[in-house]
N, C-alpha and C positions, 0 to 999 in steps of 0.2 A: 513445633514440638508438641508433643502427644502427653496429655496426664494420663498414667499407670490407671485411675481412678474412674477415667471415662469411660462411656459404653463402649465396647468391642466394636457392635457392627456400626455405629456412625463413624465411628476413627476407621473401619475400612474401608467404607462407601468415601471417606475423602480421599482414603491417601492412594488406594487404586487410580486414580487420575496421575501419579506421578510414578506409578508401579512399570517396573518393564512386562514385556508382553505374557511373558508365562504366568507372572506372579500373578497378574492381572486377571488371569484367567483363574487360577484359585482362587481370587477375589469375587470373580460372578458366580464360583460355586456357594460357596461358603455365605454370600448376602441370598443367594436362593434360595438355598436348603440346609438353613442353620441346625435343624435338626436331626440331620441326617448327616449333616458335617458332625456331630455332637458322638455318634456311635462309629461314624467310619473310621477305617485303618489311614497311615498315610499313603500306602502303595492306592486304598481304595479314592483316596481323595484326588491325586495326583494321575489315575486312569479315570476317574470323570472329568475333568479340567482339560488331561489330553495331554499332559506336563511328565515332567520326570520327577520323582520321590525328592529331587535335590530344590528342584524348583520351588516346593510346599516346602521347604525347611526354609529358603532364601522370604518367601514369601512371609514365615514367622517374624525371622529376623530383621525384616524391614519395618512389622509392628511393631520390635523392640523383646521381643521375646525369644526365649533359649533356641526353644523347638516348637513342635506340634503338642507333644502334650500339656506344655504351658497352654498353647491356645486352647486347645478343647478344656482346660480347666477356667481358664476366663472368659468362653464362650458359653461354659454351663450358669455358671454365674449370672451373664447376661442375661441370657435365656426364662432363667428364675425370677428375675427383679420384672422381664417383661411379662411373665404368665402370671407375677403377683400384679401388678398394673390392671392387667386385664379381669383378672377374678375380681379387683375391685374397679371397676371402670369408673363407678361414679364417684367415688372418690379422686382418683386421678381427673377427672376432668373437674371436681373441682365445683360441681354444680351444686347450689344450696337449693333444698325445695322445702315445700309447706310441709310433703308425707316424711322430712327427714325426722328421725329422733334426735334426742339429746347428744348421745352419744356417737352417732353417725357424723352430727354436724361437727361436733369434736373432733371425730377421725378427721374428718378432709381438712378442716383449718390446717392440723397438726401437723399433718401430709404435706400440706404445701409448704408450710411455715419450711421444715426442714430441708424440703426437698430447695428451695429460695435460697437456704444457707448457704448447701452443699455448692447448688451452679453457681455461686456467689464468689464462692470459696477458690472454685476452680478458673472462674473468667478474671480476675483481678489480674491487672498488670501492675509486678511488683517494682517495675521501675518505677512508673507513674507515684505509685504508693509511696516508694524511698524519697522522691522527688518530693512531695506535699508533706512529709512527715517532717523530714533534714530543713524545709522550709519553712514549715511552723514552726518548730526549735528554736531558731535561732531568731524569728521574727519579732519586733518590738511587739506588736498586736495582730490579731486574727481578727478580720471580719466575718462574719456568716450571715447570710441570705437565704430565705424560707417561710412560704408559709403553709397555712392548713398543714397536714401531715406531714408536710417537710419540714416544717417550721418548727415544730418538736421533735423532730430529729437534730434541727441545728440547734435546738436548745439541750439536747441529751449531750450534743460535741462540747455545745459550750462550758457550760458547768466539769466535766470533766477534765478541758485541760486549765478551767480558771483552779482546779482542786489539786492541780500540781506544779501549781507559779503563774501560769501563761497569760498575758493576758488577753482574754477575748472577748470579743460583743456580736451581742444576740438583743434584741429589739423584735415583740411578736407585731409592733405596729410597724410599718410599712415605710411611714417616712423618717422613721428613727433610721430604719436601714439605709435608706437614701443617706441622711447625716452621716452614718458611720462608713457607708462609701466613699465620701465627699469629702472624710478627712484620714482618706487613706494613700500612703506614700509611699516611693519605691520600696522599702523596706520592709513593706506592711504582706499579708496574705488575704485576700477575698474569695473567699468559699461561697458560692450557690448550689444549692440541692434544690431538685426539678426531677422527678421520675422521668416526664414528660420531656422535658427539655424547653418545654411551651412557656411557662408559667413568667406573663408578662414583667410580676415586680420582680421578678430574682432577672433576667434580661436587663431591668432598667438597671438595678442597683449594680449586676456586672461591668455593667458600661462604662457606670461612673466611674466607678474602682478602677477600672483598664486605663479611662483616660486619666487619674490620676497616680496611673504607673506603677500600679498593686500587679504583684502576681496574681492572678486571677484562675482559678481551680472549679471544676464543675463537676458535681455529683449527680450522675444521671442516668436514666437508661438508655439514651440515644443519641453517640457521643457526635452525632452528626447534625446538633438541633442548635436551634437560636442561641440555649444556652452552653453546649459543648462549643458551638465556635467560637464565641468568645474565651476561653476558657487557654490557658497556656499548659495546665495539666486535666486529664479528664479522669476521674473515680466511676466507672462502668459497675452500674448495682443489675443485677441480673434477676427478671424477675416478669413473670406474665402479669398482666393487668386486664382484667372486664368486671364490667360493675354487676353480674349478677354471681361473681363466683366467688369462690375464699381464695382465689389463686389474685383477686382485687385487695387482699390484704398482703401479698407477699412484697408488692414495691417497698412496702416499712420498716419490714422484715429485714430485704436486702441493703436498704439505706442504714440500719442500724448495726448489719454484720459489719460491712465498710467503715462506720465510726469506730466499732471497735476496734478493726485491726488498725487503721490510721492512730488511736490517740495508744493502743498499747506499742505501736514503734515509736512515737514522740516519746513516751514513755522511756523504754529504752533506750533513747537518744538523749537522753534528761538526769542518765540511770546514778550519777556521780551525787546528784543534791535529793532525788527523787526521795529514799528514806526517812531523811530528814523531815520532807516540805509532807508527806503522808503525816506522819508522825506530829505534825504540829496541827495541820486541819483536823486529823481523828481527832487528839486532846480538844479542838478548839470547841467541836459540837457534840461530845462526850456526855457531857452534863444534859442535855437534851433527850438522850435516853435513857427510859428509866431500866433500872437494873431489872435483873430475873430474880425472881423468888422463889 
């Protein structure tokens, strides 16, 4: 199933692979000469392909769209997001150097940051998501496993569902983790976040968790890694990682969208006492801030 939101030409370059043969063949027009797709008529489009005018409408409608002028308005679209890409290339790639200015280096962070949310946004599998949310809910305790950057992620999860009853442990030392593995039970939930999937202690402390019959949950970007296999639900953060770019801070980025849409559906799965449990932590730490004058 195709998002409305994604680029035109990679959702054609896939779905041509399952296209019949005519459609198919407006598909090698239009990934050729997007630009020239962009001014042509449909009579025009459908005598370069070699097709019939009915073909290029079927061909629309297999992307999900009315007709033709639907697509040449989301193929303008495309078009524009690529030739801004391009005008700034070095921002799109993302590359930090010495000659950059202040505000250069601000552009690309910001660039990537967003552009982390959006793929984020759209790769989430919202089963998976319902799955890990409906499960912390109702689970005696949460455990979370993490560290370095991940590890203040699982501490950003933790604090907010401990700020709406839940209760959960977060430990930045390593073999507190282990402990709070160690004393977790069928009932229980074990969360590790790993961009990498590599990251030995969140492995160990999954382990433990599994063998002591925790639902076990991996937030990662590589749901095929030491720590997705373990894992009975996988949270997919979407997100480039190289260590000389700003696109090596989008893993955090993406780890942090993920917690929010996770703890804002626990949230609404809680939605019955939720007013209340707000309503008494705001009062609780109240007094800690000083007023405006």
């Amino acid at each position: 199933m195709f998002h409305m939101n994604d680029s035109l030409l990679p959702r054609i370059d896939m779905a041509r692979m399952t296209m019949r043969p005519a459609e198919a063949q407006v598909a090698a027009v239009v990934l050729a000469e997007p630009d020239w797709t962009l001014a042509a008529s449909t009579s025009q489009l459908a005598e370069a392909a070699g097709v019939s005018p009915a073909s290029v409408v079927r061909f629309c409608r297999s992307l999900g769209m009315s007709g033709y002028r639907e697509l040449r308005t989301e193929l303008a679209r495309d078009l524009s997001l690529r030739n801004l890409e391009l005008e700034r290339s070095s921002v799109a790639e993302g590359t930090i150097t010495l000659d950059d200015s202040l505000t250069q280096m601000i552009t690309k962070i910001a660039f990537h940051e967003a552009r982390t949310i959006e793929n984020t946004a759209r790769a989430v599998n919202t089963d998976e998501l319902e799955a890990v949310a409906s499960a912390i809910s109702v689970a005696p305790r949460t455990a979370l496993f993490g560290v370095g950057s991940s590890g203040l992620v699982a501490s950003d999860l933790s604090e907010k569902l401990e700020r709406i009853g839940l209760i959960c442990q977060h430990h930045q030392d390593t073999h507190m983790q282990l402990v709070h593995a160690a004393l977790c039970t069928r009932t229980c939930v074990a969360l590790g976040i790993s961009f990498s999937g590599n990251t030995q202690e969140v492995v160990e402390a999954l382990t433990v968790a599994r063998e002591h019959g925790a639902l076990t949950v991996a937030m990662t970007g590589l749901p095929d890694s030491p720590v997705g296999r373990l894992a009975d639900h996988v949270l997919v953060t979407s997100a480039r990682e190289t260590p000389i770019r700003a696109g090596a801070m989008s893993s955090r980025m993406s780890q942090l969208a993920v917690v929010d849409f996770l703890f804002a559906r626990v949230a609404q799965l809680c939605m019955d006492d939720l007013e209340n449990i707000l309503t008494s932590t705001r009062t609780a730490v109240s007094t800690h801030r000083k007023p405006l004058t």
